[in-house]
VMD Tcl script that builds the backbone (N, CA, C; Angstrom):
set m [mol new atoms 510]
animate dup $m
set s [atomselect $m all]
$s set {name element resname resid chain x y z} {
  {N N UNK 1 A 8.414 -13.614 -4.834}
  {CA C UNK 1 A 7.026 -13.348 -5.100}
  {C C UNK 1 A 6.413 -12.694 -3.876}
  {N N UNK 2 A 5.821 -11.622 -4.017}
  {CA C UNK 2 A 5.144 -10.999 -3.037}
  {C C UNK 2 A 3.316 -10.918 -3.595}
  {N N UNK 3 A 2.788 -10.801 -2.616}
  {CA C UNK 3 A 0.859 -10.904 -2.671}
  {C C UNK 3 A 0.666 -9.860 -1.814}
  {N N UNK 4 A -0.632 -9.236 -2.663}
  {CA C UNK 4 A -1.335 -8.023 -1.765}
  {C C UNK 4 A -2.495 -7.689 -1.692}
  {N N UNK 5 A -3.113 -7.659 -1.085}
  {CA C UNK 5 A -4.971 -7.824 -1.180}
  {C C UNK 5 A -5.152 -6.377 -2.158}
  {N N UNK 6 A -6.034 -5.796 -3.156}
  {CA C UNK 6 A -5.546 -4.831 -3.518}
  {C C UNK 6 A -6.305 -3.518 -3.138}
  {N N UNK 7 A -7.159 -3.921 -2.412}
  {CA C UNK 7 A -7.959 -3.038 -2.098}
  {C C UNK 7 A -7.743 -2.943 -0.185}
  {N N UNK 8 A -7.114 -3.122 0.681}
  {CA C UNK 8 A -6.695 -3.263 1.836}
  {C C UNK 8 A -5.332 -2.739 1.982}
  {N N UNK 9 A -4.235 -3.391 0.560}
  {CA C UNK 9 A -3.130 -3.405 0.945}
  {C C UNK 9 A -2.255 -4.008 1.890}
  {N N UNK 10 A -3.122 -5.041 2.393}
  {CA C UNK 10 A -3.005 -6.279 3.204}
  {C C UNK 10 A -1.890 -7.277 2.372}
  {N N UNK 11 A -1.240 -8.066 2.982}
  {CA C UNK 11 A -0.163 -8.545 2.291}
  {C C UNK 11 A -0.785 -10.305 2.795}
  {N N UNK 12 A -0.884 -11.073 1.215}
  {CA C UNK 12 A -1.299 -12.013 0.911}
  {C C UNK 12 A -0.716 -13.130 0.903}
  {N N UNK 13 A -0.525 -14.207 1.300}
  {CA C UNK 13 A 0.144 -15.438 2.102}
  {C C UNK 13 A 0.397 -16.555 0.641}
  {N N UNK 14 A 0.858 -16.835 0.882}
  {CA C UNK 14 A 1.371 -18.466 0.175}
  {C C UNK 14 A 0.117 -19.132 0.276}
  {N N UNK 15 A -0.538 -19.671 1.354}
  {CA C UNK 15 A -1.221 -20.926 1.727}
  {C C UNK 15 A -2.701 -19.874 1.252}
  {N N UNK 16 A -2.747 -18.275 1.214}
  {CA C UNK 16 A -3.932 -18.003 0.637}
  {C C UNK 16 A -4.491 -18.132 -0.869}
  {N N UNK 17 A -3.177 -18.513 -1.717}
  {CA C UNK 17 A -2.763 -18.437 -3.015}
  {C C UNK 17 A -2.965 -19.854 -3.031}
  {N N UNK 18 A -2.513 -20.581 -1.805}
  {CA C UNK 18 A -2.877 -22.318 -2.947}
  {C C UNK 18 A -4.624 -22.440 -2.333}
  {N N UNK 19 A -5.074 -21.917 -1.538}
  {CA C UNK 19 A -6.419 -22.403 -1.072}
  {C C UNK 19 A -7.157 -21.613 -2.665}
  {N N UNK 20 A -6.631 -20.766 -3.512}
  {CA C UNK 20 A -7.532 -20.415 -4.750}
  {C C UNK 20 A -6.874 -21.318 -5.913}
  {N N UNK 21 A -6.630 -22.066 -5.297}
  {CA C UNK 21 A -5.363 -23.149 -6.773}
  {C C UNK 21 A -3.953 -23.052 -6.960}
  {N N UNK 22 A -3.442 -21.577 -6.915}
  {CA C UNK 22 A -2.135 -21.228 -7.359}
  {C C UNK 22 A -1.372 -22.349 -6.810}
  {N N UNK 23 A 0.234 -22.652 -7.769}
  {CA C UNK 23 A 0.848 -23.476 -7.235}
  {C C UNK 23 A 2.197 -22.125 -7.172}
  {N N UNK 24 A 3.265 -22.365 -6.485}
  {CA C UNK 24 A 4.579 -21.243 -6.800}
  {C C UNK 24 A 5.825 -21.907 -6.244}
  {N N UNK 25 A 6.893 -22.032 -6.865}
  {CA C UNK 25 A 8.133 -22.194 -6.786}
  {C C UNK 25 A 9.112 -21.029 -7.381}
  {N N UNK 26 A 10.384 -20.660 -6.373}
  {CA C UNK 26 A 11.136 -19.985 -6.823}
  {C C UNK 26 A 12.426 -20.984 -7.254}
  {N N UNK 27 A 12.888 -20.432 -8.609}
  {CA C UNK 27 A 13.856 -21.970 -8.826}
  {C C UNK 27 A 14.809 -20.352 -9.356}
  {N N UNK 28 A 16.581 -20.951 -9.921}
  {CA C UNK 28 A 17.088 -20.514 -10.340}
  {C C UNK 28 A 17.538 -20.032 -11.467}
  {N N UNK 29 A 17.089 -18.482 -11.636}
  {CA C UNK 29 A 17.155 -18.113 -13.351}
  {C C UNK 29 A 18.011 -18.093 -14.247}
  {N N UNK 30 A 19.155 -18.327 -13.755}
  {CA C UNK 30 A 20.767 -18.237 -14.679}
  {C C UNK 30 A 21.244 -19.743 -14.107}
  {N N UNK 31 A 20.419 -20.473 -14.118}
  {CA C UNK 31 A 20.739 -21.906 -13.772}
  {C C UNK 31 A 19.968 -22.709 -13.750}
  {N N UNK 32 A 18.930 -22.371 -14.761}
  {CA C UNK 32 A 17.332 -23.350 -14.794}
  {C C UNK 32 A 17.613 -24.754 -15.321}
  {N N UNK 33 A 18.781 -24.772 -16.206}
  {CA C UNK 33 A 18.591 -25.601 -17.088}
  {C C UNK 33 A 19.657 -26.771 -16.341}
  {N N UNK 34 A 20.624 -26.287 -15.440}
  {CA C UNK 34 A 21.458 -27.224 -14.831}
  {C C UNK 34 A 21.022 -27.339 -13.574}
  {N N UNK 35 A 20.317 -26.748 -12.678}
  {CA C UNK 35 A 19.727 -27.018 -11.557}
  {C C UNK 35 A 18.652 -28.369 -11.485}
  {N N UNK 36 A 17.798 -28.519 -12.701}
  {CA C UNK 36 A 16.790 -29.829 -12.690}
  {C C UNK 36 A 15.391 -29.790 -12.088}
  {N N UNK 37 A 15.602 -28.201 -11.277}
  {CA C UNK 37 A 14.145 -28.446 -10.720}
  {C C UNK 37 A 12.983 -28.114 -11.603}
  {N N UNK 38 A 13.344 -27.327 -12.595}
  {CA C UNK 38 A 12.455 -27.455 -13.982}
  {C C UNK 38 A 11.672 -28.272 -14.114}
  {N N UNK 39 A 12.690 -29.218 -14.691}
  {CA C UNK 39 A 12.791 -30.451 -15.331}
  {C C UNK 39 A 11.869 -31.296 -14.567}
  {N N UNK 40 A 12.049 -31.789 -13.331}
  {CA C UNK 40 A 11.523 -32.451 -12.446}
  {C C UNK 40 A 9.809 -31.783 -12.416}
  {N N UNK 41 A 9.896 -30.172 -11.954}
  {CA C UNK 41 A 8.474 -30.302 -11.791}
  {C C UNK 41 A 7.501 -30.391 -13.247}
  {N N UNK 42 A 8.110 -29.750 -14.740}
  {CA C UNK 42 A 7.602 -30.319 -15.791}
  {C C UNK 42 A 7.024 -31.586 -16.056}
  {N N UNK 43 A 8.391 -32.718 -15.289}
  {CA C UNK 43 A 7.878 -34.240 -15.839}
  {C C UNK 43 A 6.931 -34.527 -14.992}
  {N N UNK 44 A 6.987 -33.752 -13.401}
  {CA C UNK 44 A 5.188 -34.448 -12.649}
  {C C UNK 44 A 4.421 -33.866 -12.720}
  {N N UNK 45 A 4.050 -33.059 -13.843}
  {CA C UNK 45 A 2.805 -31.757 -13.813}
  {C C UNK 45 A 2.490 -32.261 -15.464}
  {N N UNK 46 A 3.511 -32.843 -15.955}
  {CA C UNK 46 A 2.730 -33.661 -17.428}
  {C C UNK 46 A 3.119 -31.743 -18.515}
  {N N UNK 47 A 3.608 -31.352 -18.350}
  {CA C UNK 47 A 4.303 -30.148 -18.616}
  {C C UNK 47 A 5.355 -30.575 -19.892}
  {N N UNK 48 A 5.165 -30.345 -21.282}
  {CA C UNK 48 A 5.867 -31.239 -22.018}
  {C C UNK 48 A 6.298 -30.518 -23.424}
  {N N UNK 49 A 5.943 -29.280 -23.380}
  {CA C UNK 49 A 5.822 -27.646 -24.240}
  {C C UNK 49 A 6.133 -26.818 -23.796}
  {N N UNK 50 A 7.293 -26.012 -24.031}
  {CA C UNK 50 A 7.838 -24.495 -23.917}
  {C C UNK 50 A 7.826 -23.946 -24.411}
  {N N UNK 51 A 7.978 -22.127 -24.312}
  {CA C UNK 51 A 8.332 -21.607 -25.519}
  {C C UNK 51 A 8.727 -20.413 -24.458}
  {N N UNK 52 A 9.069 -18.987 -25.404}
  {CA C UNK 52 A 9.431 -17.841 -24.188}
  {C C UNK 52 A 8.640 -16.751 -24.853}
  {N N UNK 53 A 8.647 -16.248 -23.986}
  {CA C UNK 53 A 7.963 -15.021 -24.503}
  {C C UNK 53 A 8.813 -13.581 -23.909}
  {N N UNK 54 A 9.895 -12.399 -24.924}
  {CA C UNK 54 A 10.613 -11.695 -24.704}
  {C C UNK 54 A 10.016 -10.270 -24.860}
  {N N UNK 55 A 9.244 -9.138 -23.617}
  {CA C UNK 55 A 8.702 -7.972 -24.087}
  {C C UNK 55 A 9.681 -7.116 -25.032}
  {N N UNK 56 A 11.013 -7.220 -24.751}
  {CA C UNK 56 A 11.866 -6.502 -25.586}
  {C C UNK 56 A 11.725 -6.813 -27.062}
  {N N UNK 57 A 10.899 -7.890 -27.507}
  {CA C UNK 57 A 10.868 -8.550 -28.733}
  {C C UNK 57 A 9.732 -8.326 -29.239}
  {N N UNK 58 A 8.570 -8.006 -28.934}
  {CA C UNK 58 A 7.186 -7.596 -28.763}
  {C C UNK 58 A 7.259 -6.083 -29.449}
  {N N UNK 59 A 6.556 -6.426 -31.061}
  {CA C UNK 59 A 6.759 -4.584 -30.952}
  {C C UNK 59 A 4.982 -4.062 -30.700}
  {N N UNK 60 A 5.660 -2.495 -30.250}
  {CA C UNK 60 A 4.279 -2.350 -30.109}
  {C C UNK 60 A 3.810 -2.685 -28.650}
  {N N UNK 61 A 4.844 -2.820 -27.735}
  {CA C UNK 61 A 4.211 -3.496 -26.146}
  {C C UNK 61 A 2.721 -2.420 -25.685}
  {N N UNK 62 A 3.306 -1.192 -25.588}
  {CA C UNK 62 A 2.042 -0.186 -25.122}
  {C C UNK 62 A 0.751 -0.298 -25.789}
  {N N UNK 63 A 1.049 -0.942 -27.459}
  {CA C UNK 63 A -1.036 -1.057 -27.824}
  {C C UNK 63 A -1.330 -2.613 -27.710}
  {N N UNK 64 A -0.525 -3.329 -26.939}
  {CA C UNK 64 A -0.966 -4.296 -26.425}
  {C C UNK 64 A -1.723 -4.518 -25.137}
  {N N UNK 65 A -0.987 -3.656 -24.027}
  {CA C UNK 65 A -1.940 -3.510 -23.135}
  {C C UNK 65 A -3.348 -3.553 -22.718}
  {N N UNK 66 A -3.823 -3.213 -23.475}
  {CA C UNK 66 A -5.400 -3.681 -23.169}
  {C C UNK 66 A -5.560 -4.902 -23.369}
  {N N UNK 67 A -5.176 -5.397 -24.160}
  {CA C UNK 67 A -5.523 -6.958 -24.439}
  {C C UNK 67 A -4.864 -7.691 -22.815}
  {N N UNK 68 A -3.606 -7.269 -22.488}
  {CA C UNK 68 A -2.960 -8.192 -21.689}
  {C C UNK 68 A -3.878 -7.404 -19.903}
  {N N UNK 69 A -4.735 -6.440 -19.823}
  {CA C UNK 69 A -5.670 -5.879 -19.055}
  {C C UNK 69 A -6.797 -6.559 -18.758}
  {N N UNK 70 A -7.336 -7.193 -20.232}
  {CA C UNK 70 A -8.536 -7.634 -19.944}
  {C C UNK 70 A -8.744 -8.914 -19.359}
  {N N UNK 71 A -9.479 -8.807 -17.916}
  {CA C UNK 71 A -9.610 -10.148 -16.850}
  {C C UNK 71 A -10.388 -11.467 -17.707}
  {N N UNK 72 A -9.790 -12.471 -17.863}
  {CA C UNK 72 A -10.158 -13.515 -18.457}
  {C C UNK 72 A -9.703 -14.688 -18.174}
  {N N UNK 73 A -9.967 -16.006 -18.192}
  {CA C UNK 73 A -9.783 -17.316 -17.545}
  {C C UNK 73 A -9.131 -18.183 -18.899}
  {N N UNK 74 A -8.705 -19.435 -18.567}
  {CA C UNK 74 A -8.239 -20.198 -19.874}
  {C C UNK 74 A -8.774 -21.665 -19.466}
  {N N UNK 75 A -9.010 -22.708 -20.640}
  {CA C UNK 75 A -9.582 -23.997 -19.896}
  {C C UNK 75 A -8.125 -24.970 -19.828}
  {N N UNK 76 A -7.657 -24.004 -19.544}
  {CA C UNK 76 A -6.238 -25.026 -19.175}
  {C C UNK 76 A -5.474 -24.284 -17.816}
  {N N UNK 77 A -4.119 -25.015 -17.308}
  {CA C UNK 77 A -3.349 -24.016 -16.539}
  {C C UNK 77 A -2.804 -22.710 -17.365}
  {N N UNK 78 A -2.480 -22.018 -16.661}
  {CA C UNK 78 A -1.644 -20.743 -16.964}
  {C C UNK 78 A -0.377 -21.320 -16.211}
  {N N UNK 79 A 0.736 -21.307 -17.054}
  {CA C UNK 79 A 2.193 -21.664 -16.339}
  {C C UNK 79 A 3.180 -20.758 -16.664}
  {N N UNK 80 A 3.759 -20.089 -15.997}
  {CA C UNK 80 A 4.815 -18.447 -16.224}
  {C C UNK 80 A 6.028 -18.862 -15.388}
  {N N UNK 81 A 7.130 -19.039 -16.017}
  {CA C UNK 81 A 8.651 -18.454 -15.049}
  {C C UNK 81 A 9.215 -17.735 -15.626}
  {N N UNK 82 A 9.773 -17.045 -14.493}
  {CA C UNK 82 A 9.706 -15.572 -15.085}
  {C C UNK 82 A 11.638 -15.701 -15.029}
  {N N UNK 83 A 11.719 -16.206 -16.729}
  {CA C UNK 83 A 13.543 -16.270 -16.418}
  {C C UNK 83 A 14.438 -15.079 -16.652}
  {N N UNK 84 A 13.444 -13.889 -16.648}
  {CA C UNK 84 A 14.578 -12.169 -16.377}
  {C C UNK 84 A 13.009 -11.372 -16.402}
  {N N UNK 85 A 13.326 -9.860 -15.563}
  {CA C UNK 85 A 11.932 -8.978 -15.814}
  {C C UNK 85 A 10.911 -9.393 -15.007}
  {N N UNK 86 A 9.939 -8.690 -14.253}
  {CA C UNK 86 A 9.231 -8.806 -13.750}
  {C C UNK 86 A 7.705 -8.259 -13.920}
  {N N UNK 87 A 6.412 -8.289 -13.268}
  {CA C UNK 87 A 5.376 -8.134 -13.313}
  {C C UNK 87 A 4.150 -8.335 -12.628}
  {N N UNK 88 A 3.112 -8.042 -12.505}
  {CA C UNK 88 A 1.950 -8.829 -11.725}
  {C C UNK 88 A 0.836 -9.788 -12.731}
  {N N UNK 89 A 0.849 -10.629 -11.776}
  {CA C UNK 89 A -0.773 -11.545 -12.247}
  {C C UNK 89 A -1.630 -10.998 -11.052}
  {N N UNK 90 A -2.652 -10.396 -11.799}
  {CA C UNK 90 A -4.098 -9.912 -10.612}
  {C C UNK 90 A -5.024 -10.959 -10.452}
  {N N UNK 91 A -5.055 -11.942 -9.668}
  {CA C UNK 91 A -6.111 -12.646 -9.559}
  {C C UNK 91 A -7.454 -12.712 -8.898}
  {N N UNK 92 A -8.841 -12.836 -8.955}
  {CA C UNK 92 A -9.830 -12.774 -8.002}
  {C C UNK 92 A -9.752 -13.496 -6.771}
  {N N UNK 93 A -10.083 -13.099 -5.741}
  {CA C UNK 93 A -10.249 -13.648 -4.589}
  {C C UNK 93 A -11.447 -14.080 -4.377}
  {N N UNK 94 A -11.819 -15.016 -4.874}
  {CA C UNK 94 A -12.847 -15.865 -4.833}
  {C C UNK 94 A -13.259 -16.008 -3.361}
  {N N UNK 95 A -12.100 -15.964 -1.965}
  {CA C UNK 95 A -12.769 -16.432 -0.843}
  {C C UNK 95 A -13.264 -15.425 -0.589}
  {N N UNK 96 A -13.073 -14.004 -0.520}
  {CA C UNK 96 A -13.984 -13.082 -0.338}
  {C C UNK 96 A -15.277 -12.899 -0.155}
  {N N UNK 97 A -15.966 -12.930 -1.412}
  {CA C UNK 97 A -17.638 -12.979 -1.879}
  {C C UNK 97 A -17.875 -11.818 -2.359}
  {N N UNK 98 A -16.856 -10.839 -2.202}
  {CA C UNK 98 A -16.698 -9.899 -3.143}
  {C C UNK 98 A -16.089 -9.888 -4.427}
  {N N UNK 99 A -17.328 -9.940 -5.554}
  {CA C UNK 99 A -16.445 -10.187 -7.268}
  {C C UNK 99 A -15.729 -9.594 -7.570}
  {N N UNK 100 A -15.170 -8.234 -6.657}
  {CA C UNK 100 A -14.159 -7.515 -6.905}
  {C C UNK 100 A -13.369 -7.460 -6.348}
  {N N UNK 101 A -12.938 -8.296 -5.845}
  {CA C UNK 101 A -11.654 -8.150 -4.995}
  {C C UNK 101 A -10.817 -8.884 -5.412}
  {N N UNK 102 A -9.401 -8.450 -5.566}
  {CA C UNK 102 A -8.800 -8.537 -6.575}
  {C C UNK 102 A -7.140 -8.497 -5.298}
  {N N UNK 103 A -6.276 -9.786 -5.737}
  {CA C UNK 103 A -5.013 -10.059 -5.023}
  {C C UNK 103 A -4.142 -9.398 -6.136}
  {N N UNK 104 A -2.817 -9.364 -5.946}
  {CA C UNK 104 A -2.362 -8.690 -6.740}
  {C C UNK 104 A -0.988 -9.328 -6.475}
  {N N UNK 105 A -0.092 -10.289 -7.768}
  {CA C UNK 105 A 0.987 -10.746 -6.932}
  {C C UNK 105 A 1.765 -10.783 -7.757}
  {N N UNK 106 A 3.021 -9.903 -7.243}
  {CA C UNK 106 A 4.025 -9.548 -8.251}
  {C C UNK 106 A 4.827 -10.502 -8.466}
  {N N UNK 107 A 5.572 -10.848 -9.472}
  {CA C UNK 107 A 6.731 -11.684 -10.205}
  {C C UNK 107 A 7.632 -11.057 -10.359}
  {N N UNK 108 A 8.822 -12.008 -10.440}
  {CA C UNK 108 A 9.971 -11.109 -10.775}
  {C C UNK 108 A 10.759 -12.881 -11.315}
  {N N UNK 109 A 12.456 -12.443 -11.670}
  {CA C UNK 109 A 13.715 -13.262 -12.027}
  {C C UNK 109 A 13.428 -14.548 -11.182}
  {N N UNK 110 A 12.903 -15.861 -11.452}
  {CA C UNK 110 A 12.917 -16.699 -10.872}
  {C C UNK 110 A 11.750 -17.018 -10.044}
  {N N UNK 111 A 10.745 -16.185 -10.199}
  {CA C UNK 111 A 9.308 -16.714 -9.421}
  {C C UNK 111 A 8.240 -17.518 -10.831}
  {N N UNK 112 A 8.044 -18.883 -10.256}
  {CA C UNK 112 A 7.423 -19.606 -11.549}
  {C C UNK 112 A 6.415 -19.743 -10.709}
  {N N UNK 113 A 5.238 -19.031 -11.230}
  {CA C UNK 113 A 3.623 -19.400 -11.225}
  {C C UNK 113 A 2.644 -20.743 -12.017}
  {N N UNK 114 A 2.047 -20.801 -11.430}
  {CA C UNK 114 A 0.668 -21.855 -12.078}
  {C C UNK 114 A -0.642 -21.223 -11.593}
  {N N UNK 115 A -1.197 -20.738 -12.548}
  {CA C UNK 115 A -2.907 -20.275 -12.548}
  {C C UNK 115 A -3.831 -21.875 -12.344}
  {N N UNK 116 A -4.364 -21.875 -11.917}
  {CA C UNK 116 A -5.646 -23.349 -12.293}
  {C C UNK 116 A -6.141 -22.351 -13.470}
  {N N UNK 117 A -6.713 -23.645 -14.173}
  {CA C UNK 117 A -7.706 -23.557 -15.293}
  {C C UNK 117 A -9.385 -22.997 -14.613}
  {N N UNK 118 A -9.496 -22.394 -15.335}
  {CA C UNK 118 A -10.813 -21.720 -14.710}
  {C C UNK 118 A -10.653 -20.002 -13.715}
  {N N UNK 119 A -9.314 -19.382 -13.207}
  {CA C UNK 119 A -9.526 -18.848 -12.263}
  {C C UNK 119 A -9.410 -17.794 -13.241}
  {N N UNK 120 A -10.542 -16.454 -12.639}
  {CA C UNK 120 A -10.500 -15.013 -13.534}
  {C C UNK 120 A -9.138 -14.367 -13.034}
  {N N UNK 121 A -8.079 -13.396 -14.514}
  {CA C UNK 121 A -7.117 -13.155 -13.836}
  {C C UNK 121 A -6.993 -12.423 -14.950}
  {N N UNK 122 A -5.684 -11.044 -14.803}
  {CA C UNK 122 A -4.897 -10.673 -15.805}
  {C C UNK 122 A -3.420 -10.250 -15.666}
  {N N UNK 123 A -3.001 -10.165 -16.060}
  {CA C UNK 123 A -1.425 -9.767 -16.305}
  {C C UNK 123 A -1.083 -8.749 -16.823}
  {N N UNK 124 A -0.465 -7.691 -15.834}
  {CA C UNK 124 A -0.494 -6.449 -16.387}
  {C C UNK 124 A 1.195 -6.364 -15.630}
  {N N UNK 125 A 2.254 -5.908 -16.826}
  {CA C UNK 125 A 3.623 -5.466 -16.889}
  {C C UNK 125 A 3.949 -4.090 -15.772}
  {N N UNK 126 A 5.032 -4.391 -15.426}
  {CA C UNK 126 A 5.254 -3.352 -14.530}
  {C C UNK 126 A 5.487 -2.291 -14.673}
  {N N UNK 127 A 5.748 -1.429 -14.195}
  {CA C UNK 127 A 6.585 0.091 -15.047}
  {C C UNK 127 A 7.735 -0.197 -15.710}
  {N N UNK 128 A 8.884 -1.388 -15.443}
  {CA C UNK 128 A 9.923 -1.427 -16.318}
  {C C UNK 128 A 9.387 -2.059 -17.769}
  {N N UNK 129 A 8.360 -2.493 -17.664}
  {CA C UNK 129 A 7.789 -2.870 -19.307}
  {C C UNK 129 A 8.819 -3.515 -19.466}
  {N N UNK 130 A 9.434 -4.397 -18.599}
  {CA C UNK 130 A 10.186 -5.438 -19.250}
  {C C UNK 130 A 10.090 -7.075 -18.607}
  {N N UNK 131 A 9.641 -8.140 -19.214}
  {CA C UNK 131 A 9.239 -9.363 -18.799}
  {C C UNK 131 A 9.526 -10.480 -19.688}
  {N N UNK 132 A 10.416 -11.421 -19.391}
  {CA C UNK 132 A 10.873 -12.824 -20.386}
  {C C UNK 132 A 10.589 -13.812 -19.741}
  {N N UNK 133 A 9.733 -14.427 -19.681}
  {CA C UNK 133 A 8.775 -15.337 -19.304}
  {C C UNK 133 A 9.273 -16.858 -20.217}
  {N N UNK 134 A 9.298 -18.217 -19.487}
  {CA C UNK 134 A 9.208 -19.255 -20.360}
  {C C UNK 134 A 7.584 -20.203 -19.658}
  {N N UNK 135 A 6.973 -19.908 -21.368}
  {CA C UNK 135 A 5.299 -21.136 -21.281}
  {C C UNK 135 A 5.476 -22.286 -21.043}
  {N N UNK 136 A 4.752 -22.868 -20.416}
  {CA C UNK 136 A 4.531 -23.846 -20.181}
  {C C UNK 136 A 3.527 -24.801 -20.234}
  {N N UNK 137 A 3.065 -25.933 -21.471}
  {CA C UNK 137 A 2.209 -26.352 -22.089}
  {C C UNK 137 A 1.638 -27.952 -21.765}
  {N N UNK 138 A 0.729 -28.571 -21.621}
  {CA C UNK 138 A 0.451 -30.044 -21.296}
  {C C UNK 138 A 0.143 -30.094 -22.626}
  {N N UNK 139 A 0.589 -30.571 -24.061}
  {CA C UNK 139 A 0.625 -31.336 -25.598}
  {C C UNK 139 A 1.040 -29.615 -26.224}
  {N N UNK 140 A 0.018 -29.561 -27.339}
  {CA C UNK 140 A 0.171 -28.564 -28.124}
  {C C UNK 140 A 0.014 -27.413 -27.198}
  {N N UNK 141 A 0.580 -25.910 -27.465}
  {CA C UNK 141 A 0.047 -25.057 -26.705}
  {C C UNK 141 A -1.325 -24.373 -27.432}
  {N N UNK 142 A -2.558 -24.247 -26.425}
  {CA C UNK 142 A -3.546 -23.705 -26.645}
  {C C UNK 142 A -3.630 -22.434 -25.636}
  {N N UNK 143 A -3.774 -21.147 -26.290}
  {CA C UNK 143 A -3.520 -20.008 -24.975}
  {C C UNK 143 A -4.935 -19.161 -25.512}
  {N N UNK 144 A -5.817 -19.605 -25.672}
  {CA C UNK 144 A -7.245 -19.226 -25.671}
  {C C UNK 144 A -8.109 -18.505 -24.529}
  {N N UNK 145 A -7.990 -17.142 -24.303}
  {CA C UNK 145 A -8.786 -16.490 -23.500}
  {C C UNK 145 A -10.279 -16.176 -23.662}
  {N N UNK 146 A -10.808 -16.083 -22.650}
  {CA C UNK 146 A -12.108 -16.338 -22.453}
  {C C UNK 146 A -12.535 -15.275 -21.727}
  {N N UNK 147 A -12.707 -13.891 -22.010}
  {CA C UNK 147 A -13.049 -13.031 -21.437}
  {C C UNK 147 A -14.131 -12.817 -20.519}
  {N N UNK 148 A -13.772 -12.010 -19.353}
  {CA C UNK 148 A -14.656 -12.134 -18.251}
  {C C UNK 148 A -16.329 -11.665 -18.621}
  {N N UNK 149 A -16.339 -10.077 -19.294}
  {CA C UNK 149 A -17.245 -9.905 -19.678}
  {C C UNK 149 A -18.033 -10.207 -20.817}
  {N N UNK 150 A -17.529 -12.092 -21.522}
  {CA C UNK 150 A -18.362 -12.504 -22.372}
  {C C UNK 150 A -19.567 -13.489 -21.604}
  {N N UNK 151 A -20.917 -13.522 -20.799}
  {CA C UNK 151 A -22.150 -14.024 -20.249}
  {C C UNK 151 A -21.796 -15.342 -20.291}
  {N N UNK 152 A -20.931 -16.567 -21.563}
  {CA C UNK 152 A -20.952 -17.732 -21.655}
  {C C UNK 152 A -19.703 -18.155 -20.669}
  {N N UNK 153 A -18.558 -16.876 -20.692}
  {CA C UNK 153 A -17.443 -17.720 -19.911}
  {C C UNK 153 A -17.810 -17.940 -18.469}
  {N N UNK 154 A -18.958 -17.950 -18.281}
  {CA C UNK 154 A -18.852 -18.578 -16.536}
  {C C UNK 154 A -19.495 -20.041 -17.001}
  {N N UNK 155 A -19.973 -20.240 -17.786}
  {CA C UNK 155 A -20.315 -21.394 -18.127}
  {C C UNK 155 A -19.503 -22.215 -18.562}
  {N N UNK 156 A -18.443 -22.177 -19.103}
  {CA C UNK 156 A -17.406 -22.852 -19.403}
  {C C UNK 156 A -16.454 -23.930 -18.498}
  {N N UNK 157 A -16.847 -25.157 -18.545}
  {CA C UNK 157 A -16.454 -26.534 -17.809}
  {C C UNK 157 A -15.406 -25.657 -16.944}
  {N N UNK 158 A -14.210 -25.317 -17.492}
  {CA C UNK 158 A -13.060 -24.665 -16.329}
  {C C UNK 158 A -13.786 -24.002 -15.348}
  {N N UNK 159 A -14.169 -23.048 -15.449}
  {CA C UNK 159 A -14.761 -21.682 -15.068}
  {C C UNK 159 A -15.589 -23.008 -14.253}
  {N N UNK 160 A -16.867 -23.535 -14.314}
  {CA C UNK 160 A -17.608 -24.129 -13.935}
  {C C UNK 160 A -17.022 -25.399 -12.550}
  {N N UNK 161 A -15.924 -26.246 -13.099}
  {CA C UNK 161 A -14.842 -27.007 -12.244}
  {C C UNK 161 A -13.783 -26.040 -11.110}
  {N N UNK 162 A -13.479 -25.074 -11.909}
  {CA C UNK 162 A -12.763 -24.245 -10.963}
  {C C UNK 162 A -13.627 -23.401 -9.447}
  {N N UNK 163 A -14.807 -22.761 -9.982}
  {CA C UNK 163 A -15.763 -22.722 -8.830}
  {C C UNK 163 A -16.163 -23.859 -7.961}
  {N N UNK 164 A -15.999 -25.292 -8.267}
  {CA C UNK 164 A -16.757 -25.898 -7.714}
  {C C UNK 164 A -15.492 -26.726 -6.496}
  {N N UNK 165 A -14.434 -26.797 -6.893}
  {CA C UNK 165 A -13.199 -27.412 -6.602}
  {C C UNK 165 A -12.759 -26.314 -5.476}
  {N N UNK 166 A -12.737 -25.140 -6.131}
  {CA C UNK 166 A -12.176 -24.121 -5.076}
  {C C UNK 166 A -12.938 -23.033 -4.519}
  {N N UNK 167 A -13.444 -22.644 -5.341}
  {CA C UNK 167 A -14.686 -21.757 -4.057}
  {C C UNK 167 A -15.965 -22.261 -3.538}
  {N N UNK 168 A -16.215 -23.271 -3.910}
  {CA C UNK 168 A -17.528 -23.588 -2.835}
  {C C UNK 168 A -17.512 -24.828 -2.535}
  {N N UNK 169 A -16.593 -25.439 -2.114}
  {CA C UNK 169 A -16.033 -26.634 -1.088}
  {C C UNK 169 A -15.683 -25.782 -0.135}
  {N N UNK 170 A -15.462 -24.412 0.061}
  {CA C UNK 170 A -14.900 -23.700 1.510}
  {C C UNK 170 A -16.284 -24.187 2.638}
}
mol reanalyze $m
mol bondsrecalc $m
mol representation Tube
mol addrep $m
């Protein structure tokens, strides 16, 4: 996993990624299932729902794009390992104070992300347009976006907990 401020081109730290929530582990992709570290961080994160998601399986990837463009938050985690294919999650940099500033942190074979609930973000595929991702769910999966430019999603408990937990306790 690499991070990049996106407007600097400044290259973005681990410990700057958990001070906005992110959690990140690199575990092994052709050995997820016999290695255990899955497993392990699933059972202490209450993580108890999978599923995958294959772009090669996706028809139609290119008139999807906008949808997977548009910056929006969820009232849950966002959980991604990325078990072949790579990509970026763009997230806001909330420590900034600029609403536009925007980190930019690529994924690839074996980098497993966690969004907090509440943080504005999107996911946009790389030039290989190719990404197999396994979800990761606390009960049923609910993957309900909340678009940035709808006036109510800053009001929304996440959105509302996530500002308060991580950007203005600094």
């Amino acid at each position: 996993m690499k991070a990049e401020f996106m407007k600097t081109k400044e290259p973005a730290n681990l410990e700057q990624l958990k001070k906005l929530g992110l959690e990140y582990w690199h575990l092994d992709a052709d050995k997820w299932e016999e290695e255990g570290k899955l497993d392990a961080i699933c059972k202490e994160r209450g993580y108890n729902y999978k599923d995958f998601v294959d772009s090669k399986k996706m028809p139609d990837l290119p008139a999807k794009l906008p949808i997977f463009l548009e910056e929006h938050i969820h009232d849950d985690e966002e959980i991604r390992f990325f078990v072949d294919g790579s990509g970026y999650f763009d997230i806001r940099n909330g420590e900034s104070g600029d609403k536009e500033d925007w980190i930019r942190i690529s994924c690839e074979k074996g980098d497993m992300l966690v969004l907090p609930a509440g943080i504005y973000h999107r996911f946009v595929p790389d030039d290989k347009m190719f990404f197999h991702v396994m979800r990761m769910f606390i009960g049923e999966p609910i993957w309900t976006p909340y678009n940035r430019k709808e006036t109510e999603t800053d009001s929304r408990k996440a959105r509302v907990e996530y500002v308060s937990h991580f950007l203005q306790s600094k």
